[in-house]
N, CA, C and O atoms as a GROMACS GRO file, in nm:
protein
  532
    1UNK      N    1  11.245  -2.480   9.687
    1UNK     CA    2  11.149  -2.573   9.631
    1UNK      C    3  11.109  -2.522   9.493
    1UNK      O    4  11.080  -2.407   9.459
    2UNK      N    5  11.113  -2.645   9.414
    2UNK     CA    6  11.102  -2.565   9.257
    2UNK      C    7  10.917  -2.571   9.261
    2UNK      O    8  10.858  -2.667   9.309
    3UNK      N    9  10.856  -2.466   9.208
    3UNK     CA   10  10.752  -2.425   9.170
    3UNK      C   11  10.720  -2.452   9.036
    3UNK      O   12  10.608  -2.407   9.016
    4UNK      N   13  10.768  -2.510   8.927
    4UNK     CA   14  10.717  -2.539   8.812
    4UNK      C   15  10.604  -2.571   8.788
    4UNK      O   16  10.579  -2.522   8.677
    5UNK      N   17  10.505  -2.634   8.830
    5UNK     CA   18  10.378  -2.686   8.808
    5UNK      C   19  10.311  -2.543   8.822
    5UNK      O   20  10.231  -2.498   8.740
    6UNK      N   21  10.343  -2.495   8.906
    6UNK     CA   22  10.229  -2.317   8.961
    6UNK      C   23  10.296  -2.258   8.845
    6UNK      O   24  10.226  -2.189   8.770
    7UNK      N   25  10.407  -2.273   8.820
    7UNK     CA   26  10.415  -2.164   8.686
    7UNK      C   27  10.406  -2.191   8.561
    7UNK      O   28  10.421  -2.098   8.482
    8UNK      N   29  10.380  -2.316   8.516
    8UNK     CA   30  10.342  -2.355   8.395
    8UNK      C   31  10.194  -2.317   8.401
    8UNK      O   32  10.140  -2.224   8.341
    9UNK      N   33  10.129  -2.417   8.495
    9UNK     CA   34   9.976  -2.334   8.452
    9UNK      C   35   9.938  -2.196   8.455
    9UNK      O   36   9.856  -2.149   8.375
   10UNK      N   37   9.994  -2.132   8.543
   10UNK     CA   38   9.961  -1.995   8.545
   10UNK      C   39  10.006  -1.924   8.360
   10UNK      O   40   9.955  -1.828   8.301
   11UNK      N   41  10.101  -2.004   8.322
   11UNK     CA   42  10.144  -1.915   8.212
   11UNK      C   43  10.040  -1.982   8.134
   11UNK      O   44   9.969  -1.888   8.097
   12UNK      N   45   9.989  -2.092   8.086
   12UNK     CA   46   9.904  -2.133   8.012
   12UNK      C   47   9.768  -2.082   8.022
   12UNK      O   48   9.680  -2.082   7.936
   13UNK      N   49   9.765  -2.034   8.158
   13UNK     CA   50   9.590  -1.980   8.185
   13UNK      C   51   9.633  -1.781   8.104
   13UNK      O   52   9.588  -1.686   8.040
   14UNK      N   53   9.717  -1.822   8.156
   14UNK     CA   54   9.734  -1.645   8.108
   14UNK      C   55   9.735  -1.641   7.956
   14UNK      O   56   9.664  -1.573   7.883
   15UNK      N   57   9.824  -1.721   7.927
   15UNK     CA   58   9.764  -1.707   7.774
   15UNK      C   59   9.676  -1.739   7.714
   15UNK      O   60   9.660  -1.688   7.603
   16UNK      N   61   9.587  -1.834   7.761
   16UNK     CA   62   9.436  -1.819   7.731
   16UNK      C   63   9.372  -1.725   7.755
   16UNK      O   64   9.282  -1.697   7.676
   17UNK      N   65   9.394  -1.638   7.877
   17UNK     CA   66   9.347  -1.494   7.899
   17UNK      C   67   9.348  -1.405   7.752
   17UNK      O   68   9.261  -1.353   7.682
   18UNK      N   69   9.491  -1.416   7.746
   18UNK     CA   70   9.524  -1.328   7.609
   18UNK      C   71   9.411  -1.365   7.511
   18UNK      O   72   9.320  -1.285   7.491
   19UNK      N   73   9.415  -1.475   7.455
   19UNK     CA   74   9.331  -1.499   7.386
   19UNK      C   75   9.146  -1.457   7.358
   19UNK      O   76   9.069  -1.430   7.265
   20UNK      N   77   9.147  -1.476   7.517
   20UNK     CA   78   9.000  -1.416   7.529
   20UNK      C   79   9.011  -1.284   7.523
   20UNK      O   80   8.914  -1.221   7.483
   21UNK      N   81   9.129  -1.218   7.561
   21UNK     CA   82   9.102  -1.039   7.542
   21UNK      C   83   9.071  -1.062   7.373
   21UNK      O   84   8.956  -1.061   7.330
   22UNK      N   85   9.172  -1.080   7.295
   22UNK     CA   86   9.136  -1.080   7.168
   22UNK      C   87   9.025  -1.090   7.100
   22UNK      O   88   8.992  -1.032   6.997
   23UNK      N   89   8.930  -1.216   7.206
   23UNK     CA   90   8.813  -1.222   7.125
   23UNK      C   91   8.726  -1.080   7.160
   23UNK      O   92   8.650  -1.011   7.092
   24UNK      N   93   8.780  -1.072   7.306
   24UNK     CA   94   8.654  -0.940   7.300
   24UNK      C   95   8.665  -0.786   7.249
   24UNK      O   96   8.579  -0.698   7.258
   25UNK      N   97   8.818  -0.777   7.182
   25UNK     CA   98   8.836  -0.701   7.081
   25UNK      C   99   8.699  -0.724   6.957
   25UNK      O  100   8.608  -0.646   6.928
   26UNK      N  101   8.722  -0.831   6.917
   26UNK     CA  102   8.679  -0.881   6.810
   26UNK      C  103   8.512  -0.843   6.845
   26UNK      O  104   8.446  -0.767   6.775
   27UNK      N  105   8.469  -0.902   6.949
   27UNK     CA  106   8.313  -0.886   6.947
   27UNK      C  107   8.295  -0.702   6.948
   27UNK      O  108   8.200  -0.658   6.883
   28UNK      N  109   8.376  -0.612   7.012
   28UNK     CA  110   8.384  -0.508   6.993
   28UNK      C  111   8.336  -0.402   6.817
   28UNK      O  112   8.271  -0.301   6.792
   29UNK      N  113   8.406  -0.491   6.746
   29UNK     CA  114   8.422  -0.417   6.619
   29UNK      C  115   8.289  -0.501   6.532
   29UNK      O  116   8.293  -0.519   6.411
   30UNK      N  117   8.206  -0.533   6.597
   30UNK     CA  118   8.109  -0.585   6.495
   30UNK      C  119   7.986  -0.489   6.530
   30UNK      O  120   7.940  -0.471   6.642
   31UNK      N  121   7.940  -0.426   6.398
   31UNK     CA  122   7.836  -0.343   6.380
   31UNK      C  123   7.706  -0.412   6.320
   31UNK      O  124   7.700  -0.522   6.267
   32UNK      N  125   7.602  -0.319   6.341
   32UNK     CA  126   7.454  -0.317   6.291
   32UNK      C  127   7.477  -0.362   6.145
   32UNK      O  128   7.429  -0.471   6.114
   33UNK      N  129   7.537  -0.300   6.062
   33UNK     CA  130   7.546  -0.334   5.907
   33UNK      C  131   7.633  -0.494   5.922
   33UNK      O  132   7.614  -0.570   5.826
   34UNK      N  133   7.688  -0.526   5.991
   34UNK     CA  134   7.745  -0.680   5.961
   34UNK      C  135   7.643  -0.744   5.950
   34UNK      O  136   7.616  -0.798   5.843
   35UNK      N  137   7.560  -0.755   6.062
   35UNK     CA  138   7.492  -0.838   6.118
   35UNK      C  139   7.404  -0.860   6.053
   35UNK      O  140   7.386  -0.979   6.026
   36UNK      N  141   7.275  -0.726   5.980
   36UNK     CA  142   7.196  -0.702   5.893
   36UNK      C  143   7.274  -0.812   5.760
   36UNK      O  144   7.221  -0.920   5.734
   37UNK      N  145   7.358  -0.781   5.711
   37UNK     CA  146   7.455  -0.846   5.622
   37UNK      C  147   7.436  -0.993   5.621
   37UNK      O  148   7.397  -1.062   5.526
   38UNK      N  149   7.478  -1.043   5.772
   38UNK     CA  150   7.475  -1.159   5.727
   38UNK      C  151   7.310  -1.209   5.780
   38UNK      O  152   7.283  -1.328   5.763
   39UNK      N  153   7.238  -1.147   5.824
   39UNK     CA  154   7.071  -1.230   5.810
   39UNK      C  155   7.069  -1.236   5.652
   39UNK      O  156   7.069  -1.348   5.600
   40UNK      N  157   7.066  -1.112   5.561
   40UNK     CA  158   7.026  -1.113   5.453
   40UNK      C  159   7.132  -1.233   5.336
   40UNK      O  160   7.100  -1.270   5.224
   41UNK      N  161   7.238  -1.262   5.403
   41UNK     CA  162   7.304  -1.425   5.322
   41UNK      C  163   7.219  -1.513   5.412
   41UNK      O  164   7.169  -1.602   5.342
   42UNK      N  165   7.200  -1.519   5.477
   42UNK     CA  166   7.186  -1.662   5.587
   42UNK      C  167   7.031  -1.731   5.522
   42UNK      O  168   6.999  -1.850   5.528
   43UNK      N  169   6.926  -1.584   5.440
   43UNK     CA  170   6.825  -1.599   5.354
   43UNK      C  171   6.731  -1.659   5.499
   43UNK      O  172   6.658  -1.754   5.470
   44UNK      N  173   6.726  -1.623   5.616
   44UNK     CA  174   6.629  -1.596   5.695
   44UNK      C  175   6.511  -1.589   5.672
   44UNK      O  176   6.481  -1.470   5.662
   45UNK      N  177   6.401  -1.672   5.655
   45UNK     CA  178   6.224  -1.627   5.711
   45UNK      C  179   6.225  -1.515   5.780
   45UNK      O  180   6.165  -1.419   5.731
   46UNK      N  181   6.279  -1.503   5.883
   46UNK     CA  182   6.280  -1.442   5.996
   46UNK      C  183   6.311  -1.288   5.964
   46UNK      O  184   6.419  -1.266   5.910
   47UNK      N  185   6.215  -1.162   5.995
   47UNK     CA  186   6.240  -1.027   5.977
   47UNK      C  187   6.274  -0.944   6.138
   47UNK      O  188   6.202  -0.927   6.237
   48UNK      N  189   6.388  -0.912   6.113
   48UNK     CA  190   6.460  -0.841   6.280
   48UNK      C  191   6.412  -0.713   6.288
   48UNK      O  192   6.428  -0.633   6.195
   49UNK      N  193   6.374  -0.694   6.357
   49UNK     CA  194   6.357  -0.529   6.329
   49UNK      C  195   6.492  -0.455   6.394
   49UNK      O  196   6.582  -0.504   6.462
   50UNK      N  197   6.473  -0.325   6.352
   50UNK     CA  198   6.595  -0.217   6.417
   50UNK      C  199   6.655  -0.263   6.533
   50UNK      O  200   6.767  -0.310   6.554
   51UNK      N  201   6.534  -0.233   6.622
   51UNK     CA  202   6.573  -0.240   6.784
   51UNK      C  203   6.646  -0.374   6.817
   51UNK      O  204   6.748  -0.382   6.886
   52UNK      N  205   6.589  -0.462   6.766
   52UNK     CA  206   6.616  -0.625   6.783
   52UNK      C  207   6.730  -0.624   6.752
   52UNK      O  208   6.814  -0.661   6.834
   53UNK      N  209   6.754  -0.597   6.667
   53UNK     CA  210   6.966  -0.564   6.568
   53UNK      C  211   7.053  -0.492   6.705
   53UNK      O  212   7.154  -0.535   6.760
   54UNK      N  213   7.005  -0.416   6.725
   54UNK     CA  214   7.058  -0.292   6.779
   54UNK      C  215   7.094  -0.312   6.936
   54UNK      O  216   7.177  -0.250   7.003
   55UNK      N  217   6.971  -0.461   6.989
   55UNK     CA  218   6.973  -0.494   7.136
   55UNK      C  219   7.093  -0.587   7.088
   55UNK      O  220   7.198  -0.564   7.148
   56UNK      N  221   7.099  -0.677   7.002
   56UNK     CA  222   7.208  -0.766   6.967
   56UNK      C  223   7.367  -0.697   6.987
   56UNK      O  224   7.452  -0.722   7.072
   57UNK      N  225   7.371  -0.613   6.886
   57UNK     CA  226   7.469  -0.534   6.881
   57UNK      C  227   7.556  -0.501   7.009
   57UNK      O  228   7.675  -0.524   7.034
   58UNK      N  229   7.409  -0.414   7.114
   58UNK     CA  230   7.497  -0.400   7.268
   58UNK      C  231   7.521  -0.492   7.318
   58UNK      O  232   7.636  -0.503   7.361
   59UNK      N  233   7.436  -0.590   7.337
   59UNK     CA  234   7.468  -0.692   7.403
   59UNK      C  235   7.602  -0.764   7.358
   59UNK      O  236   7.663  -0.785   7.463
   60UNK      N  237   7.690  -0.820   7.233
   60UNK     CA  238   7.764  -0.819   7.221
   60UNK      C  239   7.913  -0.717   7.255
   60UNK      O  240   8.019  -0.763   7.298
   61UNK      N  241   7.893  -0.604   7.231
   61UNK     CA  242   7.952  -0.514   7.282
   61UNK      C  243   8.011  -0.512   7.441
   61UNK      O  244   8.128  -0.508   7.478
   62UNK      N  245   7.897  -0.517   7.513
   62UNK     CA  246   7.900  -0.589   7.674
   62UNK      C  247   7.921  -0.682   7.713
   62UNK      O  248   7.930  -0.702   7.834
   63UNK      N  249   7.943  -0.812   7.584
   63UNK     CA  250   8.058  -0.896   7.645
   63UNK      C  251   8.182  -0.911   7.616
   63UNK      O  252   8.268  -0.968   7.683
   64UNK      N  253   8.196  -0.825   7.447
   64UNK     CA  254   8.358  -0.801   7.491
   64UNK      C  255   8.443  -0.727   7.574
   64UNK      O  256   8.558  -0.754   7.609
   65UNK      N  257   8.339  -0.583   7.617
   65UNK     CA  258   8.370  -0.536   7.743
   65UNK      C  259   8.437  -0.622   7.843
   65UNK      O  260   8.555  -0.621   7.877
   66UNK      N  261   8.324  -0.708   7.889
   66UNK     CA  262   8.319  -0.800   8.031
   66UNK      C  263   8.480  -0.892   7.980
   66UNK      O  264   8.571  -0.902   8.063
   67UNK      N  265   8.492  -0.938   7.872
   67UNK     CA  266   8.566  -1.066   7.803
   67UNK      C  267   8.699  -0.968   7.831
   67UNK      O  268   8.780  -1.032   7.898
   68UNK      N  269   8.769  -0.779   7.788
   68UNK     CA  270   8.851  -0.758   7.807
   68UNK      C  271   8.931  -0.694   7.934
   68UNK      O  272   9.050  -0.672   7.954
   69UNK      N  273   8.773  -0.668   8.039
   69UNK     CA  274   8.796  -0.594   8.130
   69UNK      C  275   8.845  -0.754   8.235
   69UNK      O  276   8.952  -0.748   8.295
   70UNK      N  277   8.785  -0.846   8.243
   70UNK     CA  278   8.820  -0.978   8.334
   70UNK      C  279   8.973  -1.067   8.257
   70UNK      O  280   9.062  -1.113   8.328
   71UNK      N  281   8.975  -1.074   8.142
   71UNK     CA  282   9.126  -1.088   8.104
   71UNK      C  283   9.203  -0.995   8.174
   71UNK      O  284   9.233  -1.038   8.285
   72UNK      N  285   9.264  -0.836   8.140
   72UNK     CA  286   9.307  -0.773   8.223
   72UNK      C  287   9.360  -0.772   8.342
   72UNK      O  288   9.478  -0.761   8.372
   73UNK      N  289   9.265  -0.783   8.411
   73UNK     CA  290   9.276  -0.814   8.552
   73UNK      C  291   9.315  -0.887   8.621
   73UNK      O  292   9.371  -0.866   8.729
   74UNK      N  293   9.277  -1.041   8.539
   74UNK     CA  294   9.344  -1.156   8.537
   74UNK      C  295   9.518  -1.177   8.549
   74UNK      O  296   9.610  -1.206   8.627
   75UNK      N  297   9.486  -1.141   8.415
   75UNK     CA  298   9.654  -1.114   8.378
   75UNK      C  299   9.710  -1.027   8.452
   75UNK      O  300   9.829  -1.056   8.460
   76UNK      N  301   9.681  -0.914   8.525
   76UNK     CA  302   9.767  -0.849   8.614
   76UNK      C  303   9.797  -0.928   8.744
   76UNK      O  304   9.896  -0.925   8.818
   77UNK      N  305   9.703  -0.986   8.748
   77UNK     CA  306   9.717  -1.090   8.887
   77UNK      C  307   9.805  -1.166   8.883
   77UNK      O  308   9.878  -1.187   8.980
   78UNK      N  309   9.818  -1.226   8.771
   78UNK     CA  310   9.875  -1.350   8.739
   78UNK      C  311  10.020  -1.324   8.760
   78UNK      O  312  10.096  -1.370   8.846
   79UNK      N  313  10.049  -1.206   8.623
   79UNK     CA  314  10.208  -1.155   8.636
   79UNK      C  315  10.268  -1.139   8.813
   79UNK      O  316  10.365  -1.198   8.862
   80UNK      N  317  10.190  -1.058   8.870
   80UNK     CA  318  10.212  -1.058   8.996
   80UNK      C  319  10.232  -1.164   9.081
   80UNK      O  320  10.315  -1.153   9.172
   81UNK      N  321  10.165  -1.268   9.065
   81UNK     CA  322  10.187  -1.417   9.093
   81UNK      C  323  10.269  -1.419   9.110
   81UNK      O  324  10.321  -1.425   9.222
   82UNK      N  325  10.340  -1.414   8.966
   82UNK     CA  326  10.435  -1.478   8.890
   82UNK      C  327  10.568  -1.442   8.979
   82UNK      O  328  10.646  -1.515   9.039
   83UNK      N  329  10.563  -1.316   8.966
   83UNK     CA  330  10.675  -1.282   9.013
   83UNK      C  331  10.714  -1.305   9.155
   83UNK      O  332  10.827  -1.315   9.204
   84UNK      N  333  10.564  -1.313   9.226
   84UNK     CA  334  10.648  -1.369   9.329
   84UNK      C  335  10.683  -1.517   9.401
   84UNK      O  336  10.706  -1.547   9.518
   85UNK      N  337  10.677  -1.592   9.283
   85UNK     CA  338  10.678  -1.736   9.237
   85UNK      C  339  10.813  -1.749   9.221
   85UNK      O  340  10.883  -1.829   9.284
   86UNK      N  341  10.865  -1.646   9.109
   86UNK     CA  342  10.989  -1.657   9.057
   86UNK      C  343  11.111  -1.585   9.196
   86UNK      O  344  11.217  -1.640   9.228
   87UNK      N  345  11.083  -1.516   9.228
   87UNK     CA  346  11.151  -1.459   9.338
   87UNK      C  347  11.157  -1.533   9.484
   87UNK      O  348  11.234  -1.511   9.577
   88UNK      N  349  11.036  -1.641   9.473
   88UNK     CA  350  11.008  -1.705   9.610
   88UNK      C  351  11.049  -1.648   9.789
   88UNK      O  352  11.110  -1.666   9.894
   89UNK      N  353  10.923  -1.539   9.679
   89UNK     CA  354  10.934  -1.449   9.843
   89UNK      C  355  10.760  -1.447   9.953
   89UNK      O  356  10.716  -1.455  10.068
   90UNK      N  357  10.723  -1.433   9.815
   90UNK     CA  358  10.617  -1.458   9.840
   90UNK      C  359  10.502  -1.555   9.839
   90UNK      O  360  10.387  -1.511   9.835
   91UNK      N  361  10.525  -1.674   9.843
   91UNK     CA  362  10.458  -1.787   9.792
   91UNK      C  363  10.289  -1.809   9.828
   91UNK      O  364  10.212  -1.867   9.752
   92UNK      N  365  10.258  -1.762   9.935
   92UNK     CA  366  10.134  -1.794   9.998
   92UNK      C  367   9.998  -1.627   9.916
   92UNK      O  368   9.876  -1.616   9.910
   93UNK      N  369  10.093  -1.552   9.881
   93UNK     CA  370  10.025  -1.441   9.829
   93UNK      C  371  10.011  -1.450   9.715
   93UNK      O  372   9.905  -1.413   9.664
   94UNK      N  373  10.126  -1.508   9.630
   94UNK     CA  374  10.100  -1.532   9.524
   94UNK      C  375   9.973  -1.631   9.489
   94UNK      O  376   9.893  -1.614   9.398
   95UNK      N  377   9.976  -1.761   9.607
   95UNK     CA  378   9.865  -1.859   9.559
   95UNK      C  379   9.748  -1.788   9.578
   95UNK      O  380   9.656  -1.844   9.520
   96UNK      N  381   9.712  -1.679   9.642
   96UNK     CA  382   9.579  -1.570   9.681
   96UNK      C  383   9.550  -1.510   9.571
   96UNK      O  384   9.436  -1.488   9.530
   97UNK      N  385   9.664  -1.476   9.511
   97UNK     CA  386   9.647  -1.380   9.412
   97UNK      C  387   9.579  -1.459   9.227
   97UNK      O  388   9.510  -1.425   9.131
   98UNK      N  389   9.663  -1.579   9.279
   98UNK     CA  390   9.622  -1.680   9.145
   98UNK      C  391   9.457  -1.769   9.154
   98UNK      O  392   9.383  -1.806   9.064
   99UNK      N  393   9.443  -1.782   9.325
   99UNK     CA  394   9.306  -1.802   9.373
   99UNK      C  395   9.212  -1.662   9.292
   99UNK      O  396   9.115  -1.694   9.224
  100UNK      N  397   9.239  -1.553   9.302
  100UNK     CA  398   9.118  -1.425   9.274
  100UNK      C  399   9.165  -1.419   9.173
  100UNK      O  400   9.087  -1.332   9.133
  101UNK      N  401   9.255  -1.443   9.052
  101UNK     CA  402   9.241  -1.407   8.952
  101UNK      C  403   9.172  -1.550   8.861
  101UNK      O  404   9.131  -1.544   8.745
  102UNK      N  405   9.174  -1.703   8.968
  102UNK     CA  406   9.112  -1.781   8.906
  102UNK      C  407   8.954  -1.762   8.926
  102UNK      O  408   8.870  -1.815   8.853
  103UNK      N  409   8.930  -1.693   9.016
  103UNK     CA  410   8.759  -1.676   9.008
  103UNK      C  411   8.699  -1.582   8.956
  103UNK      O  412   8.576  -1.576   8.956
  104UNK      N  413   8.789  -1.475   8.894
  104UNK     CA  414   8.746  -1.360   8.789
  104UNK      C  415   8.748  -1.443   8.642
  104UNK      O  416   8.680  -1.432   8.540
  105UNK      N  417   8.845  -1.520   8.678
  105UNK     CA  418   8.850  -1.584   8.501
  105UNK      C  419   8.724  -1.712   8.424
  105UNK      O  420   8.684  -1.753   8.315
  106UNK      N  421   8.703  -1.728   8.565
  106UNK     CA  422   8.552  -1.874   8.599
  106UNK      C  423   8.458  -1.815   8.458
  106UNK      O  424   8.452  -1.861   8.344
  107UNK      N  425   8.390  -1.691   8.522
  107UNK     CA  426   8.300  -1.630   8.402
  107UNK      C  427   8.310  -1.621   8.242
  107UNK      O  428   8.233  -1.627   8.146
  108UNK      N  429   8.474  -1.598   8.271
  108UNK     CA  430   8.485  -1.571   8.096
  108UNK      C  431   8.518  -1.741   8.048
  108UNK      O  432   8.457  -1.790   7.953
  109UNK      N  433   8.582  -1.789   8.097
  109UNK     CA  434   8.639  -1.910   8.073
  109UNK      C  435   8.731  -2.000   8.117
  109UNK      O  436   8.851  -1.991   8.142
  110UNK      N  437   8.643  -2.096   8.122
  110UNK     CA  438   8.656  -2.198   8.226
  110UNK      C  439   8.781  -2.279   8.242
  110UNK      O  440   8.813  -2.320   8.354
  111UNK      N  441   8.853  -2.303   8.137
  111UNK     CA  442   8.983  -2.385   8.176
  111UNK      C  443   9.081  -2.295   8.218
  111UNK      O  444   9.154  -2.343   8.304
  112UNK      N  445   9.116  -2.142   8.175
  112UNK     CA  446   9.240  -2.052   8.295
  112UNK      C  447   9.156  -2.074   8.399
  112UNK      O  448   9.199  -2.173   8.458
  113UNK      N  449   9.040  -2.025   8.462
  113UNK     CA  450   8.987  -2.053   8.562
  113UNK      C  451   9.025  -2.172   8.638
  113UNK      O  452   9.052  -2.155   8.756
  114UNK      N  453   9.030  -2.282   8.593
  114UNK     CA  454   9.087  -2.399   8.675
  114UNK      C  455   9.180  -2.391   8.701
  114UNK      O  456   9.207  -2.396   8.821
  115UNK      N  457   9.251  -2.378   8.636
  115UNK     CA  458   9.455  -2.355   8.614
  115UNK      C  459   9.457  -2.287   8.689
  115UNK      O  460   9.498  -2.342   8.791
  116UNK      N  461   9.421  -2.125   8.712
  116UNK     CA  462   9.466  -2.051   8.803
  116UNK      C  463   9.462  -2.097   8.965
  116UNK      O  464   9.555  -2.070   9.041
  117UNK      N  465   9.335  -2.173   9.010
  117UNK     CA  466   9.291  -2.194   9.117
  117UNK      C  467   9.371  -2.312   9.174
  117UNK      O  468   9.412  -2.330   9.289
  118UNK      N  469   9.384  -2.401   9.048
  118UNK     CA  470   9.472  -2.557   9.102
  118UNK      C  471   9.609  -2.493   9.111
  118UNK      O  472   9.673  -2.588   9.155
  119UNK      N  473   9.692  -2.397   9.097
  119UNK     CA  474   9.814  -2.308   9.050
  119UNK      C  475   9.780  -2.270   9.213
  119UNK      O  476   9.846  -2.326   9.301
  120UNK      N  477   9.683  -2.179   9.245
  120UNK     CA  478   9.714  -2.089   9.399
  120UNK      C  479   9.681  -2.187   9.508
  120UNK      O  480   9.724  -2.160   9.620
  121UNK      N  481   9.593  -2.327   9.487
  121UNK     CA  482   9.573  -2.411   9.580
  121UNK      C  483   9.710  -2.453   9.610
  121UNK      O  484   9.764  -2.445   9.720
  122UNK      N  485   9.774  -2.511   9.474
  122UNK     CA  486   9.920  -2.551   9.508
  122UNK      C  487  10.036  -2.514   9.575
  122UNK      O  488  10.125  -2.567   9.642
  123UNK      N  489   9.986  -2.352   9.513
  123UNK     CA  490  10.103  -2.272   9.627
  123UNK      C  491  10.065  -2.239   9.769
  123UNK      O  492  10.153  -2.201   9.846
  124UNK      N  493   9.939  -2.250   9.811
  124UNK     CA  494   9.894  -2.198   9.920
  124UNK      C  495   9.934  -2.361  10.032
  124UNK      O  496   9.931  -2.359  10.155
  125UNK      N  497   9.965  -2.472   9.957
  125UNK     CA  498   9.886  -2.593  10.075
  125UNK      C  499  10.031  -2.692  10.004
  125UNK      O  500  10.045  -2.807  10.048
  126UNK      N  501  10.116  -2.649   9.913
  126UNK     CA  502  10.281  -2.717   9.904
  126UNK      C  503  10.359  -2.733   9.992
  126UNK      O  504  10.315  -2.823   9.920
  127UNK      N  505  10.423  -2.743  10.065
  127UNK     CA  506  10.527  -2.722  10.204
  127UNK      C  507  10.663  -2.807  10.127
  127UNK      O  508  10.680  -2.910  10.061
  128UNK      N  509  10.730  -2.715  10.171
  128UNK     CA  510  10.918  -2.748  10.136
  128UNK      C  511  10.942  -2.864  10.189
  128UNK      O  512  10.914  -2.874  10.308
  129UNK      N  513  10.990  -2.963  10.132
  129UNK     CA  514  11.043  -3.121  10.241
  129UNK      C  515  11.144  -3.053  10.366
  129UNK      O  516  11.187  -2.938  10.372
  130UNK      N  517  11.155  -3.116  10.418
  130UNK     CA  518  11.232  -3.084  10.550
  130UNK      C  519  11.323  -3.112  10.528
  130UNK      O  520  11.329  -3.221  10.471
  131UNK      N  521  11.464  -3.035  10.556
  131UNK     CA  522  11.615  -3.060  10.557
  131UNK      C  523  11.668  -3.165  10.650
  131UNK      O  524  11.636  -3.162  10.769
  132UNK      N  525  11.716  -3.219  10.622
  132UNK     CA  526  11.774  -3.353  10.692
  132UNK      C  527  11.863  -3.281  10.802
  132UNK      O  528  11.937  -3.196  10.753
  133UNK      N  529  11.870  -3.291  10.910
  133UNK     CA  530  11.961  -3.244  11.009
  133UNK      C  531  12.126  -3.364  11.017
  133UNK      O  532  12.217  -3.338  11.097
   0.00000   0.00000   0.00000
């Protein structure tokens, strides 16, 4: 039974994964002096103090954490899927595996999250047509 539908989305959610690791590279490398930087273009009323910068700062930090540590994981799931999608050995583990990597992905972002889940529903609840005797 061809599986194409489970493996197109899975590859499309995964590369949205990718994508989100990237961003949380990105939120990673932004410092206190950016930020300061851009209040002082943005010409703000508004005066931040240190701490206020500095709570910003982690808090960003902790979601590219969260943004590269749940991509990751994702994506390891997924590949694993994958493979046993492509090998069709494993079909019912794989849809488990694309089920938990679609509800790790829910948090960061929402459309692999769907994909993954409509991807492991499919494989979990598909059944082969029956051979004609």
């Amino acid at each position: 039974m061809k599986r194409t539908a489970e493996i197109s989305m899975s590859l499309i959610a995964a590369g949205l994964n990718v994508l989100a690791m990237l961003s949380g590279f990105r939120f990673l490398g932004i410092n206190q002096g950016a930020i300061r930087q851009t209040i002082a273009v943005a010409d703000t009323k508004q005066d931040f103090t240190d701490a206020e910068v500095q709570a910003f700062v982690l808090f960003v930090h902790f979601l590219g954490q969260s943004l590269i540590f749940l991509s990751v994981v994702s994506i390891i799931l997924a590949v694993i899927g994958l493979i046993f999608l492509f090998k069709q050995v494993k079909v019912k583990a794989a849809g488990w595996l694309f089920i938990v990597a679609g509800i790790l992905s829910l948090p960061e972002l929402v459309i692999p999250g769907v994909l993954y889940l409509i991807a492991g529903l499919m494989a979990l609840l598909r059944k082969a047509p029956e051979q004609a005797v």
